[in-house]
MDTraj code that builds the backbone (N, CA, C; nanometers):
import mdtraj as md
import numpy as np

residues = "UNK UNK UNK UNK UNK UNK UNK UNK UNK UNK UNK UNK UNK UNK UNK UNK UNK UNK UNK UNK UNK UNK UNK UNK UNK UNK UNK UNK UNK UNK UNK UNK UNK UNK UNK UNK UNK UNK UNK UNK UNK UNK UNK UNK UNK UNK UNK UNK UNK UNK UNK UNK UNK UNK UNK UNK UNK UNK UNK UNK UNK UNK UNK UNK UNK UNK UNK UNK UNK UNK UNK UNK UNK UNK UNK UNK UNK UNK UNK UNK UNK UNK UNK UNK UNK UNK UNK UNK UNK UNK UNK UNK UNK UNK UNK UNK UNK UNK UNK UNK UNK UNK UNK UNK UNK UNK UNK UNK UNK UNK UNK UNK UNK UNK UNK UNK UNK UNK UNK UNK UNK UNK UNK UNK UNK UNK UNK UNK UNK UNK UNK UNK UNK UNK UNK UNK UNK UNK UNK".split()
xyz = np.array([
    [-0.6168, 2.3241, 0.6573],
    [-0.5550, 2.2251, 0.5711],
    [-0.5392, 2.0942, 0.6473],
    [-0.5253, 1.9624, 0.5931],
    [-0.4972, 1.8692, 0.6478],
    [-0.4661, 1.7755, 0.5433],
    [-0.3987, 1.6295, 0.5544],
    [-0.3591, 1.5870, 0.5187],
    [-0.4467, 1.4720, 0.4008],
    [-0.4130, 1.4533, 0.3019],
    [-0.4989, 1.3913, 0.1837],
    [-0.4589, 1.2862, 0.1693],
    [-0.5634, 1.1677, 0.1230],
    [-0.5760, 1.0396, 0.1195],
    [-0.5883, 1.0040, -0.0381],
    [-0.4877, 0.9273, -0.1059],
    [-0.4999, 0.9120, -0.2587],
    [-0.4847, 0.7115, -0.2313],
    [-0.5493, 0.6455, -0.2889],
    [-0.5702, 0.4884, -0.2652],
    [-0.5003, 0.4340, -0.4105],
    [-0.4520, 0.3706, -0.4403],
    [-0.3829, 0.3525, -0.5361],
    [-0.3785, 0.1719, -0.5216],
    [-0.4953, 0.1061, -0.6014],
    [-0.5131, -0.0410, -0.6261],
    [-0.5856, -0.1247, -0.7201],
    [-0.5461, -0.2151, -0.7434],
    [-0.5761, -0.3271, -0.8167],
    [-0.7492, -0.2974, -0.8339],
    [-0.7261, -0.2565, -1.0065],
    [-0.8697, -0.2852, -1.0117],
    [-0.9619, -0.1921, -0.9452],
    [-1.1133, -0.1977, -0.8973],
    [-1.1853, -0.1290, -0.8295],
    [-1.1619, -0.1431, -0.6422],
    [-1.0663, -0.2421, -0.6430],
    [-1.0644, -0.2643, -0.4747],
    [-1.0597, -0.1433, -0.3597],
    [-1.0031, -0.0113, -0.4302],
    [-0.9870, 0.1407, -0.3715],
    [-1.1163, 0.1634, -0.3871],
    [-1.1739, 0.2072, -0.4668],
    [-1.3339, 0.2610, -0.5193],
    [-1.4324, 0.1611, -0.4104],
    [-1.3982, 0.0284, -0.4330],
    [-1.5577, -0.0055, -0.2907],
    [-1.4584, 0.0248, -0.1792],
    [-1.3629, 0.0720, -0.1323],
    [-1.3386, 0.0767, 0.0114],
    [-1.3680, 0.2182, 0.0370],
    [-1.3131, 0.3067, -0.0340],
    [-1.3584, 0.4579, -0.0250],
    [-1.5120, 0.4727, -0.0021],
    [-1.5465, 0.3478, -0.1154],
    [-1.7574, 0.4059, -0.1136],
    [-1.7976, 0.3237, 0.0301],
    [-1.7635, 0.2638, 0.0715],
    [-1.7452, 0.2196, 0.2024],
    [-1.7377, 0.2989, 0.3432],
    [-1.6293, 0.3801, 0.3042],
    [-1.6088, 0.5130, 0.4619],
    [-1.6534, 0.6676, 0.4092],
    [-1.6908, 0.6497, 0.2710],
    [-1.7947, 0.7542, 0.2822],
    [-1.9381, 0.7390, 0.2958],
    [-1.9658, 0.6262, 0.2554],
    [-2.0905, 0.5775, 0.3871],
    [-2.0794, 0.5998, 0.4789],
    [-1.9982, 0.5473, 0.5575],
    [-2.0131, 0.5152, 0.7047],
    [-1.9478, 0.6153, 0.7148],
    [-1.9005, 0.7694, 0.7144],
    [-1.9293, 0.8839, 0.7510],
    [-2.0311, 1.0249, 0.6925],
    [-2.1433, 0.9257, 0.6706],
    [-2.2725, 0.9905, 0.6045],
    [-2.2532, 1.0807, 0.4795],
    [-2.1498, 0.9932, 0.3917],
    [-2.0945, 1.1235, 0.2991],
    [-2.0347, 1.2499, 0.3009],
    [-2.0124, 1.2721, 0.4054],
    [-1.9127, 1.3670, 0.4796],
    [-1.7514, 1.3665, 0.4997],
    [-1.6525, 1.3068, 0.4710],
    [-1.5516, 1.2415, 0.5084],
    [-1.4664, 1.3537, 0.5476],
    [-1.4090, 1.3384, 0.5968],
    [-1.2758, 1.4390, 0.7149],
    [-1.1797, 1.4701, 0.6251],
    [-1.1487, 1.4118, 0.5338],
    [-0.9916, 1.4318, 0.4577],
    [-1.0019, 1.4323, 0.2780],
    [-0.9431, 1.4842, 0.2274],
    [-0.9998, 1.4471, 0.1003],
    [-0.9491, 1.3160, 0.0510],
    [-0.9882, 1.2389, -0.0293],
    [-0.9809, 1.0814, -0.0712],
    [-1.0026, 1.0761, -0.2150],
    [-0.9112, 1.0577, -0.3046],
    [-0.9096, 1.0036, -0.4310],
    [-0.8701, 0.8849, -0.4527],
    [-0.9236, 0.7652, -0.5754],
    [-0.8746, 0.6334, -0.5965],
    [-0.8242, 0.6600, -0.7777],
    [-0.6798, 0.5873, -0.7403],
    [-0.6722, 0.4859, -0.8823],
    [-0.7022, 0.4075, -0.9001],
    [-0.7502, 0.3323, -1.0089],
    [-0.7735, 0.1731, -1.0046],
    [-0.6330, 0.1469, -1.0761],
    [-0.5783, 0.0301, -1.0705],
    [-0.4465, -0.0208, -1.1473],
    [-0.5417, -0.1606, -1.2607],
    [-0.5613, -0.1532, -1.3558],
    [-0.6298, -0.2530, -1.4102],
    [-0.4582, -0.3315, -1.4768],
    [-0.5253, -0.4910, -1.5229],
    [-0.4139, -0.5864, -1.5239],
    [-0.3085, -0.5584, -1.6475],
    [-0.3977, -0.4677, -1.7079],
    [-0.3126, -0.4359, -1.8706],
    [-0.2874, -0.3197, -1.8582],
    [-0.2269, -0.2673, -1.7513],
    [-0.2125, -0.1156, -1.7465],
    [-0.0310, -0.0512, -1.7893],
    [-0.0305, 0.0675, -1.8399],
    [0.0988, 0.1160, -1.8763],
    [0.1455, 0.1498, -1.7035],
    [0.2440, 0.0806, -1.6918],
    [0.3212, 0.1560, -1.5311],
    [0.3947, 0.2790, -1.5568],
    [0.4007, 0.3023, -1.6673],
    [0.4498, 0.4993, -1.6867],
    [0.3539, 0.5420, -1.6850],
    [0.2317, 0.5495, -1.8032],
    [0.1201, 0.6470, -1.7665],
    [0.0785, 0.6604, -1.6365],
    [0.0901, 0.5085, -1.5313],
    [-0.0040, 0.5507, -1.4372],
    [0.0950, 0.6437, -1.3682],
    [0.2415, 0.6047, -1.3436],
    [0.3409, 0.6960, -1.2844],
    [0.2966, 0.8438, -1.2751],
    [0.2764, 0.8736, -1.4002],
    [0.2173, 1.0217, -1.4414],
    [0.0647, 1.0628, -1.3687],
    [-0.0296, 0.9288, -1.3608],
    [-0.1511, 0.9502, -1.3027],
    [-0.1853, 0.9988, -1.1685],
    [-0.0266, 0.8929, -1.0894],
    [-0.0347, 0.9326, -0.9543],
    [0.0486, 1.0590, -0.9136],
    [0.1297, 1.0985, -1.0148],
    [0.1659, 1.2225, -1.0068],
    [0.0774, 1.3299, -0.9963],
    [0.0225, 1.3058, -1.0994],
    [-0.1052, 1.4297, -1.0609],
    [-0.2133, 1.3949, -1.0127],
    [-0.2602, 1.3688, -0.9298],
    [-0.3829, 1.3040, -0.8532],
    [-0.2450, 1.3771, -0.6814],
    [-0.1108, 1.3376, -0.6648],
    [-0.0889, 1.3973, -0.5865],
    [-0.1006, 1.5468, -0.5711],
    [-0.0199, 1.6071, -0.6785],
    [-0.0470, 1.7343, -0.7328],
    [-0.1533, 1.7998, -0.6719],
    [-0.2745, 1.7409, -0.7366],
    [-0.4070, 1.7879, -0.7349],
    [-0.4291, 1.7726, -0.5596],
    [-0.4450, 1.7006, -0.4867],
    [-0.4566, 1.6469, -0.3406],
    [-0.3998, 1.7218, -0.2645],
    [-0.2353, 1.7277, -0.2903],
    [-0.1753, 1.7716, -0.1862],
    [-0.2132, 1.9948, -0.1776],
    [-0.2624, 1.9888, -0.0369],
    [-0.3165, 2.1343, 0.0178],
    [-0.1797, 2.2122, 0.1170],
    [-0.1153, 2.1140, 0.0959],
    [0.0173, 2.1827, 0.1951],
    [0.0625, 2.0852, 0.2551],
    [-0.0049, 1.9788, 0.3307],
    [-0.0207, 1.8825, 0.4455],
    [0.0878, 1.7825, 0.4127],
    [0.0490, 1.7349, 0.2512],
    [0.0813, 1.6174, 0.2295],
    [-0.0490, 1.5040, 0.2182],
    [-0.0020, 1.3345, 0.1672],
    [-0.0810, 1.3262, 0.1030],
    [-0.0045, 1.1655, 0.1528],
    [-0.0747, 1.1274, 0.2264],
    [-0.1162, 0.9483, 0.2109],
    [-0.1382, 0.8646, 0.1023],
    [-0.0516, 0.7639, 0.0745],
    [-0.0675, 0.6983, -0.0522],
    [-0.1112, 0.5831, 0.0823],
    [-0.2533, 0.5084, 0.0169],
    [-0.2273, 0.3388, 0.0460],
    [-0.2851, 0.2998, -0.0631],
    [-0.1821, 0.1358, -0.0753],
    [-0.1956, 0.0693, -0.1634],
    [-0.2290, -0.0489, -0.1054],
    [-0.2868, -0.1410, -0.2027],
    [-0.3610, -0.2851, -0.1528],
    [-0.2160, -0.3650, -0.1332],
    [-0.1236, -0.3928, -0.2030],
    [-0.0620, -0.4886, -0.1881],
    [0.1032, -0.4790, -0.1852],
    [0.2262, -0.4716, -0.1045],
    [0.3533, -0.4490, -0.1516],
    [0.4076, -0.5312, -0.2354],
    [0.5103, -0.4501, -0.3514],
    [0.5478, -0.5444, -0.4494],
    [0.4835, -0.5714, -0.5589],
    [0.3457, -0.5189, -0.5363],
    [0.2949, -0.4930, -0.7006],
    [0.2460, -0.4179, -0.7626],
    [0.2284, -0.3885, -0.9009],
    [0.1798, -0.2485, -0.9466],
    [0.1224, -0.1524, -0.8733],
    [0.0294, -0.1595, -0.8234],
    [-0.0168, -0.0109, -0.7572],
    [0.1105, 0.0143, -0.6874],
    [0.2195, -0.0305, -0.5657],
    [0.2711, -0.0559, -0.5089],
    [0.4142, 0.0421, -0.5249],
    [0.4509, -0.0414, -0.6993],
    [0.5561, 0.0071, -0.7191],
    [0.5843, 0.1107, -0.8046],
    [0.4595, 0.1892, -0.8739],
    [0.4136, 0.2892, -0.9417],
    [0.4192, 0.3809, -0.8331],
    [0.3891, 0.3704, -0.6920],
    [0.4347, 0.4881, -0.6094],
    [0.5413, 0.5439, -0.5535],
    [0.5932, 0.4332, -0.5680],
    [0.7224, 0.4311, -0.5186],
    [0.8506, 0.5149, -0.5606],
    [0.8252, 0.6015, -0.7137],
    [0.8491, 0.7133, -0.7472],
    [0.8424, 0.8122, -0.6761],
    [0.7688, 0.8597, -0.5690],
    [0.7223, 0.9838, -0.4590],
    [0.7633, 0.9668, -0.3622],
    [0.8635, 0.8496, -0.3097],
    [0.9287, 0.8537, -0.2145],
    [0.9951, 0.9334, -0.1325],
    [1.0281, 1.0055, -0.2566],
    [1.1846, 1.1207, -0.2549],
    [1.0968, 1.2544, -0.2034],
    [0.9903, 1.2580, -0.2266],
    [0.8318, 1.3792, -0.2101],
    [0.8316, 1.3756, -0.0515],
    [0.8945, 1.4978, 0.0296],
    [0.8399, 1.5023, 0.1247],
    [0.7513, 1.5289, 0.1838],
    [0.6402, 1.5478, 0.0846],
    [0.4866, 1.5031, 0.1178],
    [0.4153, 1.4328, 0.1074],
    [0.4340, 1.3444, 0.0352],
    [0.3820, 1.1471, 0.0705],
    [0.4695, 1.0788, 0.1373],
    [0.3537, 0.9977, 0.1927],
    [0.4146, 0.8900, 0.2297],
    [0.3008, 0.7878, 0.2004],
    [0.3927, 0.6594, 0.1919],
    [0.2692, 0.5529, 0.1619],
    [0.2851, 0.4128, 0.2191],
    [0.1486, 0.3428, 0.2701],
    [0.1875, 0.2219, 0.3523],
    [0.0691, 0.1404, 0.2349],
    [0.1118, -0.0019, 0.2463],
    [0.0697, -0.0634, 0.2118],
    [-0.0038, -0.1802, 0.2492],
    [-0.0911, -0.2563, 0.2201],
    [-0.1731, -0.3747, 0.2987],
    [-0.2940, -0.3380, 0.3215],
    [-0.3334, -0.2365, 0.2340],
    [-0.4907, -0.1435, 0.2700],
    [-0.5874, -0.2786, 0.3402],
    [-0.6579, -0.1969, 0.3718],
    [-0.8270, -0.2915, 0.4395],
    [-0.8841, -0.2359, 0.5047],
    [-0.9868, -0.1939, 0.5272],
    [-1.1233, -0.1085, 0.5467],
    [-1.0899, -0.0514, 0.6706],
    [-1.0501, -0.1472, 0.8043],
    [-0.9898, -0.0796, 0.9355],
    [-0.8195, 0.0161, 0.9163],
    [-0.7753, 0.0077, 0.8275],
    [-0.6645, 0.1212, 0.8186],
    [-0.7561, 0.2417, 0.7702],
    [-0.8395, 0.2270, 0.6253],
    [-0.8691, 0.3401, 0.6082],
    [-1.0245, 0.4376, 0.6881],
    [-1.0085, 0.3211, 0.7697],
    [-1.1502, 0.3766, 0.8751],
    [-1.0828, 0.4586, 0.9814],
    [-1.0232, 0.4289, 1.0051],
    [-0.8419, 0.4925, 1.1403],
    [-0.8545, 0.6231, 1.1021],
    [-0.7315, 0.5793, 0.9353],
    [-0.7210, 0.7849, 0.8793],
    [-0.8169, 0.8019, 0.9211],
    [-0.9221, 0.7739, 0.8577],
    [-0.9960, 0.9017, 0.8672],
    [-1.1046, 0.9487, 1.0389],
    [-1.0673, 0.8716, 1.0794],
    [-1.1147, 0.8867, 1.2188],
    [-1.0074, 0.9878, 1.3113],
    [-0.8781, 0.9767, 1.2420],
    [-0.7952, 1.0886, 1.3009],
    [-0.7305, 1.2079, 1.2239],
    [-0.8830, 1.2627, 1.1727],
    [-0.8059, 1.3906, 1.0548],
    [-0.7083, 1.5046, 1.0390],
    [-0.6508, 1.4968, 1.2176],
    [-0.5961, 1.6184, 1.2284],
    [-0.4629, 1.6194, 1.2566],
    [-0.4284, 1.4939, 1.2441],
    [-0.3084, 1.4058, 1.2403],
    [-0.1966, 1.4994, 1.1446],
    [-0.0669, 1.5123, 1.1966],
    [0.0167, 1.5403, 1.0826],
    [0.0853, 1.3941, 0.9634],
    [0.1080, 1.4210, 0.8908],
    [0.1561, 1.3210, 0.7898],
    [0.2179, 1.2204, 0.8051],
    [0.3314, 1.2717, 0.9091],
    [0.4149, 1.1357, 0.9454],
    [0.3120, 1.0140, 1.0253],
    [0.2551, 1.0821, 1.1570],
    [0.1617, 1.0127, 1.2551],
    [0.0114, 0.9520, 1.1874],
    [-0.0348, 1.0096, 1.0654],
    [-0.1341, 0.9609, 1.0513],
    [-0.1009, 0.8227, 0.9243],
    [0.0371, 0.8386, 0.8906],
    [0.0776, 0.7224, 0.8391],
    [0.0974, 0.5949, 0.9463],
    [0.1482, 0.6489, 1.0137],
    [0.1829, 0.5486, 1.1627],
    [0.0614, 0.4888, 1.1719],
    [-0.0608, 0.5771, 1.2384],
    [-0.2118, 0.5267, 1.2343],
    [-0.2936, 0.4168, 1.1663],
    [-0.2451, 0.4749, 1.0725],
    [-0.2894, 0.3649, 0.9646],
    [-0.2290, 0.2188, 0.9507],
    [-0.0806, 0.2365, 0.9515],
    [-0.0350, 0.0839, 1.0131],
    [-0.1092, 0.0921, 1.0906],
    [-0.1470, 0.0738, 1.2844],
    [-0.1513, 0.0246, 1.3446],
    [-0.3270, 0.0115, 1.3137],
    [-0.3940, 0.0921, 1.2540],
    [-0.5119, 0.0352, 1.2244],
    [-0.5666, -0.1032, 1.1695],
    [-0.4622, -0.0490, 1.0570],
    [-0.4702, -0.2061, 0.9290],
    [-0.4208, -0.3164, 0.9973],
    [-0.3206, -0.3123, 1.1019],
    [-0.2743, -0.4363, 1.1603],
    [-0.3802, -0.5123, 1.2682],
    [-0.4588, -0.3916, 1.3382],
    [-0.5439, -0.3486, 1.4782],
    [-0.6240, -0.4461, 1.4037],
    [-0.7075, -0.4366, 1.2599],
    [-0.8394, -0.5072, 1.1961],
    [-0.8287, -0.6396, 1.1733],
    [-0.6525, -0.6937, 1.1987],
    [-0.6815, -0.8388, 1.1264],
    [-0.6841, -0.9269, 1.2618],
    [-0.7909, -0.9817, 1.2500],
    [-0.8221, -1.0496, 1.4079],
    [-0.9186, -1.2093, 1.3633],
    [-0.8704, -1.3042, 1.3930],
    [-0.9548, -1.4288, 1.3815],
    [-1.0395, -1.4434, 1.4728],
    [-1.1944, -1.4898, 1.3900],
    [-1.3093, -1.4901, 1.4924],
    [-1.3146, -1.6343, 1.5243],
    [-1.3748, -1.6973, 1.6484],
    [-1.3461, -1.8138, 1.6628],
    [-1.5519, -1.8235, 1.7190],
    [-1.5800, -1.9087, 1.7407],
    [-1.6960, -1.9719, 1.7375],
    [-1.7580, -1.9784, 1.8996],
    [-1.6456, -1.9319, 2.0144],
    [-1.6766, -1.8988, 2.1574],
    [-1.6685, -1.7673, 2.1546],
    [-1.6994, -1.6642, 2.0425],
    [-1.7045, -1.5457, 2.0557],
    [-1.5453, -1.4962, 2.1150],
    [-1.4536, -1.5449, 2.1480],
    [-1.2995, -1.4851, 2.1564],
    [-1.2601, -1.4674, 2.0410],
    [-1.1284, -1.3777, 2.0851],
    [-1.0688, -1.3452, 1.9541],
    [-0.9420, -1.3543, 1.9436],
    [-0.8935, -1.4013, 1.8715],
    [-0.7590, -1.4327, 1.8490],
    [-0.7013, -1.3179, 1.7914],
    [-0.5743, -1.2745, 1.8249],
    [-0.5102, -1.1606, 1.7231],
    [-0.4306, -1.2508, 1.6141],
    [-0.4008, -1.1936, 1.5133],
    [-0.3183, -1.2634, 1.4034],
    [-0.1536, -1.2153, 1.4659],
    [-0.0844, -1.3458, 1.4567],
    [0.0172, -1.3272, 1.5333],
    [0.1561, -1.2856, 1.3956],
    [0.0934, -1.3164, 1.2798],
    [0.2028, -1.2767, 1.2097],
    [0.2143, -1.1631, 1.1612],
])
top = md.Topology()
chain = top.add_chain()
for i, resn in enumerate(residues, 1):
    res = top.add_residue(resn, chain, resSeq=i)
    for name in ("N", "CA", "C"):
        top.add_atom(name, md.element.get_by_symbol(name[0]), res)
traj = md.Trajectory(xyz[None], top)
């Protein structure tokens, strides 16, 4: 068993990042990974119910990673119901280097591979500058 990855965002922005690291792990991926999309006219109860069961369905014992694209908005605060679930947990600020992390460390327990993922998603945001250095983003 190990711990499950459910993406919960705006639109298709989950769907190309997922089709993204299941590329780039040859279609093979380490953890299981489901997406919601949140479209702009969406019911925030039904989806409540959506991400209910999409956890349901996910969680194998481990528990179950929520990331969402953005804090503070729909995908965001539709999870925020599962809080109380001591088998999610969920970080927010998705981008391709958090969810490249998870899944690079599949054997992670729940709490730590949430941790991971912050420091991934934070690890990816880096300004490129034109002498090939790199600046870290300081905020």
């Amino acid at each position: 068993m190990s711990v499950a990855v459910l993406i919960v965002s705006h639109h298709n922005i989950g769907k190309a990042l997922a089709d993204a690291v299941d590329t780039a792990f040859s279609h093979q991926l380490p953890l299981k990974l489901s997406t919601v999309g949140v479209p702009s006219d969406a019911d925030p109860d039904k989806l409540k119910v959506l991400v209910k069961n999409a956890i349901a369905k996910l969680d194998s014992g481990d528990g179950v990673l929520i990331l969402t694209d953005l804090y503070g908005s729909t995908p965001s605060n539709i999870c925020k119901d599962n809080l109380d679930n001591t088998h999610v947990r969920i970080v927010t600020g998705l981008n391709l280097p958090m969810l490249l992390r998870v899944m690079n460390y599949p054997n992670l327990p729940l709490d730590e591979i949430a941790a991971n993922a912050v420091e991934g998603g934070q690890g990816g945001i880096v300004e490129c500058r034109s002498d090939d250095s790199e600046k870290k983003d300081a905020a």
